[in-house]
LUMKOL-975911 format. One record per residue: residue in three letters; x, y, z of N, C-alpha, C, CB in turn. Coordinates in pm, whole numbers, padded with zeros to 5 digits, always signed. Glycine has a CB too. Example, Ala and Ser with C-alpha at 12.3 -4.5 7.8 and 13.67 -1.06 7.14 Angstrom:
# LUMKOL-975911
ALA+01319-00569+00780+01230-00450+00780+01320-00330+00780+01131-00447+00905
SER+01285-00225+00708+01367-00106+00714+01290+00003+00787+01408-00060+00572
This chain:
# LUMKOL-975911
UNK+00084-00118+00000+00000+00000+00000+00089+00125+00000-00096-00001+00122
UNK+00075+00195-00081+00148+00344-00115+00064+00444+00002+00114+00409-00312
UNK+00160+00523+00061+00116+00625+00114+00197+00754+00111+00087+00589+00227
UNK+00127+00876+00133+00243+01007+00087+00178+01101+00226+00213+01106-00126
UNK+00304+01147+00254+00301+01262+00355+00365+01346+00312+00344+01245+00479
UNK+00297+01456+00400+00327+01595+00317+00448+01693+00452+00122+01702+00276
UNK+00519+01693+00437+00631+01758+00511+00667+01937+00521+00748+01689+00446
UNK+00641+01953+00606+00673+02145+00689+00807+02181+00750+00568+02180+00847
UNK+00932+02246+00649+01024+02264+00689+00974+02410+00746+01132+02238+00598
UNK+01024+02432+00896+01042+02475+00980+01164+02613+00995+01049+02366+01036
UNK+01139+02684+01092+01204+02784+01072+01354+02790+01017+01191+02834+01176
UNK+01411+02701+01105+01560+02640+01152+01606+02503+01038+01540+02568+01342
UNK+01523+02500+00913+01537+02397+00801+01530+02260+00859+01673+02411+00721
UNK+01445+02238+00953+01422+02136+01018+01253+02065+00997+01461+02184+01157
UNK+01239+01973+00986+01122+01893+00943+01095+01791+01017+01131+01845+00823
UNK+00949+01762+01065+00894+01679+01173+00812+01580+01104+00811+01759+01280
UNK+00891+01438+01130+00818+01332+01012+00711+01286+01126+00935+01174+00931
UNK+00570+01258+01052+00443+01156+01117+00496+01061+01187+00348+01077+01013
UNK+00433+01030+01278+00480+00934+01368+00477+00769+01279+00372+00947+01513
UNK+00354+00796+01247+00318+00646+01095+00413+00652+00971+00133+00668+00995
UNK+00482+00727+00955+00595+00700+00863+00710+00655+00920+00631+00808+00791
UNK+00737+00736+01081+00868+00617+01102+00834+00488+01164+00987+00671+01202
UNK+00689+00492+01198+00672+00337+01224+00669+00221+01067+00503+00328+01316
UNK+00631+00287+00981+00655+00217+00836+00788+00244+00788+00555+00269+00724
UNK+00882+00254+00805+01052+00315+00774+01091+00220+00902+01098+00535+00795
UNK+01027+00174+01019+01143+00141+01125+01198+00242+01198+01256+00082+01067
UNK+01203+00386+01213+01334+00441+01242+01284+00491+01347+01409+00534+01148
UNK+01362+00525+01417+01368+00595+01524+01501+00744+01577+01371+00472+01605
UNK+01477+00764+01673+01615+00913+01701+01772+00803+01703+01588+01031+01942
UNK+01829+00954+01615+01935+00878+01586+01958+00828+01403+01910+00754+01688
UNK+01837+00798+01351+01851+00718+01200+01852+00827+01128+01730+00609+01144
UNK+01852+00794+01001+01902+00928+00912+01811+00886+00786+02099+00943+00871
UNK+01759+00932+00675+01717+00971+00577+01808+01001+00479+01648+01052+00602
UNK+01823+00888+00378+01929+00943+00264+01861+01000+00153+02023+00830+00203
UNK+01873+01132+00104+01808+01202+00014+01906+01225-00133+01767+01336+00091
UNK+01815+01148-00262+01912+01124-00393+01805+01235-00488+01926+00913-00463
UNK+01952+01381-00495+01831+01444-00586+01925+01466-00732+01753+01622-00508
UNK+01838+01444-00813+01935+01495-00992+01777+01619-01046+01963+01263-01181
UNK+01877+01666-01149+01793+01787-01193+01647+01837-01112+01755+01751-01341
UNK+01713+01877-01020+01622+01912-00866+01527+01875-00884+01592+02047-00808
UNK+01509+01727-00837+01401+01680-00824+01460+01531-00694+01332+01648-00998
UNK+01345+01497-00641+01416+01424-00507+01359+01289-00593+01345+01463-00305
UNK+01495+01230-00638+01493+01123-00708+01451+00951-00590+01658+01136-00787
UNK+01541+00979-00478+01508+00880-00386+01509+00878-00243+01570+00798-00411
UNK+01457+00796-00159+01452+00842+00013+01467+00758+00042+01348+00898+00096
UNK+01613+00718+00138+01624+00544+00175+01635+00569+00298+01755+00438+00116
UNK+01569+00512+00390+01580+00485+00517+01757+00421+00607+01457+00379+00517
UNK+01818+00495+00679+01910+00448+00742+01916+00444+00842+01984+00474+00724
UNK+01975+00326+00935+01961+00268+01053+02131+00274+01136+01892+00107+01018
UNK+02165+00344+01221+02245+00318+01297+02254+00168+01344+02226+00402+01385
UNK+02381+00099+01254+02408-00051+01335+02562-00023+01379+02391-00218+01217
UNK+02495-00079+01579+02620-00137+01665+02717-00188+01601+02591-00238+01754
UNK+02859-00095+01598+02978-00201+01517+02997-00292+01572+03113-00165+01493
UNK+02967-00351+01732+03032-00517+01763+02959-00569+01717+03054-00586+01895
UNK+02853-00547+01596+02789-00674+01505+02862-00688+01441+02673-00676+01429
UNK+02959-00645+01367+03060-00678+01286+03183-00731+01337+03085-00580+01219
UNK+03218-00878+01254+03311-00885+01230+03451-00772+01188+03271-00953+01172
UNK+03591-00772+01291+03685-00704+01233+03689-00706+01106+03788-00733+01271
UNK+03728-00822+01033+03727-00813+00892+03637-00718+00785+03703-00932+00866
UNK+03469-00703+00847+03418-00598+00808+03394-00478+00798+03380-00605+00812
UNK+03463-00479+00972+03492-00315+00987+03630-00271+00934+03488-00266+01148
UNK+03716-00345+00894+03792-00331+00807+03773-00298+00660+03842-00414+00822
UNK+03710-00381+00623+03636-00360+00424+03536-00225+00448+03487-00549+00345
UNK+03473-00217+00538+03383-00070+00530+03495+00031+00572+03231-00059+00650
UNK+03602+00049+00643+03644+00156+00632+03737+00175+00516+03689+00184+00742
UNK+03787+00098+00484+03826+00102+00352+03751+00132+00235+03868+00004+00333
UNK+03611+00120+00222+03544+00147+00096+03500+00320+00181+03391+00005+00039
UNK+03475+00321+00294+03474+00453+00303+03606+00602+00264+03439+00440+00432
UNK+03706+00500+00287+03826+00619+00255+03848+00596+00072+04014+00575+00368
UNK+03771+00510-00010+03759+00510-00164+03618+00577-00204+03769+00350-00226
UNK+03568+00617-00111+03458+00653-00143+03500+00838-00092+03327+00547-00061
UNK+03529+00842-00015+03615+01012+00006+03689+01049-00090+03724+01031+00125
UNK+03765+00960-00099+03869+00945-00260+03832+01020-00435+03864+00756-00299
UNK+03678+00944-00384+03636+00963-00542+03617+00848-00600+03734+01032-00630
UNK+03654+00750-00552+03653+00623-00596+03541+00539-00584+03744+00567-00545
UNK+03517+00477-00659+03339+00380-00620+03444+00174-00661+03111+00453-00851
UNK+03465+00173-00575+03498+00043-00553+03334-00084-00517+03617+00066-00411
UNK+03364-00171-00569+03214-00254-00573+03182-00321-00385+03239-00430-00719
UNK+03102-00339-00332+03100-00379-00196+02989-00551-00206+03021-00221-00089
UNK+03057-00630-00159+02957-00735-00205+02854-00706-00057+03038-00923-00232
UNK+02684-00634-00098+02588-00641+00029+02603-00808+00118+02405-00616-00040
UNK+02585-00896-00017+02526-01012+00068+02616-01074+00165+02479-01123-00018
UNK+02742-01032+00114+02879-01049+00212+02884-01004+00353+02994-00972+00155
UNK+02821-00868+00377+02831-00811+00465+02711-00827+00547+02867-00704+00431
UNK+02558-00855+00475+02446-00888+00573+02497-01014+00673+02303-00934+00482
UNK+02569-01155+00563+02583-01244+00570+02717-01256+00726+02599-01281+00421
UNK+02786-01186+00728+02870-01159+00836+02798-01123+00936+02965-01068+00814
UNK+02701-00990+00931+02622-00924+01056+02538-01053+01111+02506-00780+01006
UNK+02458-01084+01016+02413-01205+01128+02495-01318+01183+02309-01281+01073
UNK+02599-01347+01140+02685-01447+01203+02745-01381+01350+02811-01487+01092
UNK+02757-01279+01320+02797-01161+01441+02725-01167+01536+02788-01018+01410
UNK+02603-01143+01476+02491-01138+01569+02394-01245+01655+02418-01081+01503
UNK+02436-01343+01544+02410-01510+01585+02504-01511+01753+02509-01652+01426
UNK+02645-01496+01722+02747-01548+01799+02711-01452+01939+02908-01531+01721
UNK+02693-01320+01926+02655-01211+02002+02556-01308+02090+02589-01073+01913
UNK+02422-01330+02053+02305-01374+02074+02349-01463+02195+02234-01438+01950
UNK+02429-01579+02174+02466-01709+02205+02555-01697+02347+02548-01773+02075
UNK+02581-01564+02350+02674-01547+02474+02571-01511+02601+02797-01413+02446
């Protein structure tokens, strides 16, 4: 089901999302809103979630800071997702278990 809310930037360029959109987004204080705009127009809105780094494996917090300092760079190096979901839950498995 599609739904659209209509948003009131505020004095201070600040905007107060419906409570029913961050319960449909997940998010809560703290998460962030990634905003993708080309020929001013707001092309996309992805929901982002602050995740605990001791879900990660070193090895991953290794490959993400590394694609982050190629990504400062200028550089777009490829990131395999399923690699990295696939680690967080093993992380999080092992986390769990303790």
């Amino acid at each position: 089901m599609n739904e659209t809310f209509r948003l009131k930037i505020g004095a201070k360029r600040q905007a107060t999302l419906p409570q029913r959109m961050l319960n449909l987004l997940h998010l809560a204080e703290g998460d962030e809103l990634q905003v993708d705009v080309a020929n001013n127009q707001i092309q996309t809105v992805r929901a982002l979630k602050a995740v605990p780094t001791d879900l990660f494996t070193p090895e991953v917090l290794e490959r993400l800071n590394q694609r982050e300092a190629e990504i400062n760079a200028g550089k777009a190096a490829k990131v395999d997702l399923a690699d990295l979901r696939r680690a967080a839950r093993t992380r999080a498995g092992s986390a769990a278990a303790r």
